[in-house]
C-alpha atoms as one frame of an Amber mdcrd trajectory, in Angstrom:
protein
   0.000   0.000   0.000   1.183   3.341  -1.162   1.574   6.225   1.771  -1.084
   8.872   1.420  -0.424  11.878  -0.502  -3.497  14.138   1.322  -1.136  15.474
   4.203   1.724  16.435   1.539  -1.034  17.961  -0.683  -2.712  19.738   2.786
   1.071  21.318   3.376   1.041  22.386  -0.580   3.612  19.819  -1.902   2.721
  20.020  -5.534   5.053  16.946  -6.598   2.773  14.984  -4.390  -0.100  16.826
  -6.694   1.128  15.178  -9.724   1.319  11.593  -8.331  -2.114  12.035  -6.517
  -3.272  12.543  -9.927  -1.901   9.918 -11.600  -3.399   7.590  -8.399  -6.773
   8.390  -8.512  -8.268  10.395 -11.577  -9.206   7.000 -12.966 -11.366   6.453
 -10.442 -13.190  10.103 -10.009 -13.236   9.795 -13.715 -15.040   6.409 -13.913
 -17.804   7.844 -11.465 -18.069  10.874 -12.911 -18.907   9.376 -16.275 -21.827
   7.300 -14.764 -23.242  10.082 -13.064 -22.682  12.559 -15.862 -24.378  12.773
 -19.355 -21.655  13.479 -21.461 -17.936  13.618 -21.223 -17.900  17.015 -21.023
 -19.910  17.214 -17.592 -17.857  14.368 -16.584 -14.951  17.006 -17.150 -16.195
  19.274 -15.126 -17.420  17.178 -12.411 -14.190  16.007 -12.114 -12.065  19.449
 -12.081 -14.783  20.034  -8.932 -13.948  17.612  -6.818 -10.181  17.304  -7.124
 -10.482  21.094  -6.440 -12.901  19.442  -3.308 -10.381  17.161  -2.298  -7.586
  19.749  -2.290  -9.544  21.761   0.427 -10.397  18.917   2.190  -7.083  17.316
   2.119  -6.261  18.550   5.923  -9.121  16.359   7.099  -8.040  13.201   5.877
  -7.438  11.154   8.932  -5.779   7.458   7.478  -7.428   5.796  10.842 -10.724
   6.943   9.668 -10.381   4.985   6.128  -7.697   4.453   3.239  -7.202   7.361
   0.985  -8.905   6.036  -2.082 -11.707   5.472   0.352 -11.577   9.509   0.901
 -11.546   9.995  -2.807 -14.231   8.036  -3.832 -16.293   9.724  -0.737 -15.563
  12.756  -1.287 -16.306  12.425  -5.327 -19.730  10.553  -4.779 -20.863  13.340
  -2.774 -19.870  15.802  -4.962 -21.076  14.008  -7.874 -24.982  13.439  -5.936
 -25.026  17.247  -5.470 -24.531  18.223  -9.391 -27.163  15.988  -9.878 -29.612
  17.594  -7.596 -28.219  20.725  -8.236 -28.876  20.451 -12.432 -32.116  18.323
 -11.522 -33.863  21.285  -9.288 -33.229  24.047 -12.371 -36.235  25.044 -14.352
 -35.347  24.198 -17.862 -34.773  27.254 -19.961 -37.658  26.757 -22.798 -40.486
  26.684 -19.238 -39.166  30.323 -18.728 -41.018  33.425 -20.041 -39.214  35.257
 -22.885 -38.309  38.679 -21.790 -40.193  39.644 -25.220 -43.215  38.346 -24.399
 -46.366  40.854 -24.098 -47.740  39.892 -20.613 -51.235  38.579 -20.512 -54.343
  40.841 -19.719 -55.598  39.431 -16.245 -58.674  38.168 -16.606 -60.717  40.091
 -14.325 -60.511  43.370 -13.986 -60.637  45.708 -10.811 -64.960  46.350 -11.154
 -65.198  42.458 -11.447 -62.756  42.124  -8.174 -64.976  44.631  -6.429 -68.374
  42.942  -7.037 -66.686  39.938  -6.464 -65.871  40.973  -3.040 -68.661  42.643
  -2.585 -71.016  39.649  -2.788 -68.308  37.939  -0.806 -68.966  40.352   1.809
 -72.624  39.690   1.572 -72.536  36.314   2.313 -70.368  36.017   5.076 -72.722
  39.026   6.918 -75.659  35.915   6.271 -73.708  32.940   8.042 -74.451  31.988
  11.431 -72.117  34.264  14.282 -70.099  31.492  15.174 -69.073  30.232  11.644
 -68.260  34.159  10.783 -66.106  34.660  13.561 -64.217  31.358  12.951 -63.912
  32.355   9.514 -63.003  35.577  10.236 -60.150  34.789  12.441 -58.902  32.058
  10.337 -59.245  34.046   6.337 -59.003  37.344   7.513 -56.349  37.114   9.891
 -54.412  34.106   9.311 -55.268  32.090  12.897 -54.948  28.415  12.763 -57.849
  26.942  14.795 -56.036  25.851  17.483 -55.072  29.820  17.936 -58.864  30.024
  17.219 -60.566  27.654  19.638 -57.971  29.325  22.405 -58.898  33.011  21.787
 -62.413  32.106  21.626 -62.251  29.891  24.662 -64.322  26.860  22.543 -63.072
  23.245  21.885 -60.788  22.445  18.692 -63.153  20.216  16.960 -66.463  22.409
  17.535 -63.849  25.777  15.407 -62.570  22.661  12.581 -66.985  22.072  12.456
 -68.032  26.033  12.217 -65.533  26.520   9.263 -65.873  23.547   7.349 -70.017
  23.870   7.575 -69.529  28.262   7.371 -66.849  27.411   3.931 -69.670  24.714
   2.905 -73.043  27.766   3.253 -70.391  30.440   1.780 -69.871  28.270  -1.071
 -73.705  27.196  -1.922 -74.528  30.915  -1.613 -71.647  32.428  -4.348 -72.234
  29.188  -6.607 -69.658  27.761  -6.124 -68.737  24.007  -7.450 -67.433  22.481
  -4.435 -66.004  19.766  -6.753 -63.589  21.470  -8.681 -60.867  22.542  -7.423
 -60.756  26.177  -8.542 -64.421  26.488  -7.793 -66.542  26.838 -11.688 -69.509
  28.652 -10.976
């Protein structure tokens, strides 16, 4: 077994650079090209995480595993979070182009109004205690257990008054209660 080049590389021994290289960059390459989609990515992955393993070359400790053991950790992980990193981008053609006119909203301020307005109306004709649970929970963001404490009423009787108020608000505006986005 060969002695471990990490503490020569951690006190900036380049000569032990050069043989580290020669070591082990068939190895990050290998899993770099099964991770990677091309050989260009696997390039790049693997100029990443010898520049990785040069920063973490201090905190190789040879009790803790053998050195190619550190490499191939150290590369995996590196390797993993490209992945994730490329897989959690949008992909360019689901962004908007800049040239793009943007889209009249549908409604427009009167409709938004009336809208509310009717809204308003139908709340004012639900029973008190269904109002003030929906109140507290739509109009000022409570949960219902902040609800049923304030109010001084049990957990389950709030979770009843603003499913049955949501239910009456709902039959009132004419609204679908099985879509979704509510057709009317």
């Amino acid at each position: 077994m060969s002695p471990s080049l990490l503490p020569r590389i951690a006190a900036g021994d380049m000569a032990a650079v050069s043989e580290f290289l020669r070591r082990h960059t068939n190895l990050v390459m290998g899993q770099a090209r099964r991770f990677c989609r091309n050989a260009q990515d696997a390039e790049d992955a693997v100029q990443d995480i010898f520049l990785e393993i040069w920063r973490s070359a201090a905190r190789f400790d040879p009790n803790m595993g053998s050195e190619t053991t550190f490499v191939a950790t150290i590369a995996r992980r590196r390797l993993v979070d490209r992945i994730r990193r490329l897989t959690s981008k949008p992909a360019p053609d689901l962004l908007e182009d800049a040239t793009t006119i943007a889209a009249k909203p549908e409604r427009d301020d009167v409709d938004l109004r009336d809208e509310a307005a009717r809204a308003k109306a139908a709340m004012e004709k639900l029973r008190p205690e269904q109002r003030q649970v929906l109140e507290l929970a739509l109009g000022h963001g409570r949960s219902h257990q902040e609800i049923a404490a304030s109010c001084g009423i049990p957990l389950g009787t709030v979770k009843s008054h603003a499913r049955r108020g949501l239910i009456r608000l709902r039959k009132m505006l004419g609204v679908d209660s099985e879509s979704p986005e509510g057709k009317r």
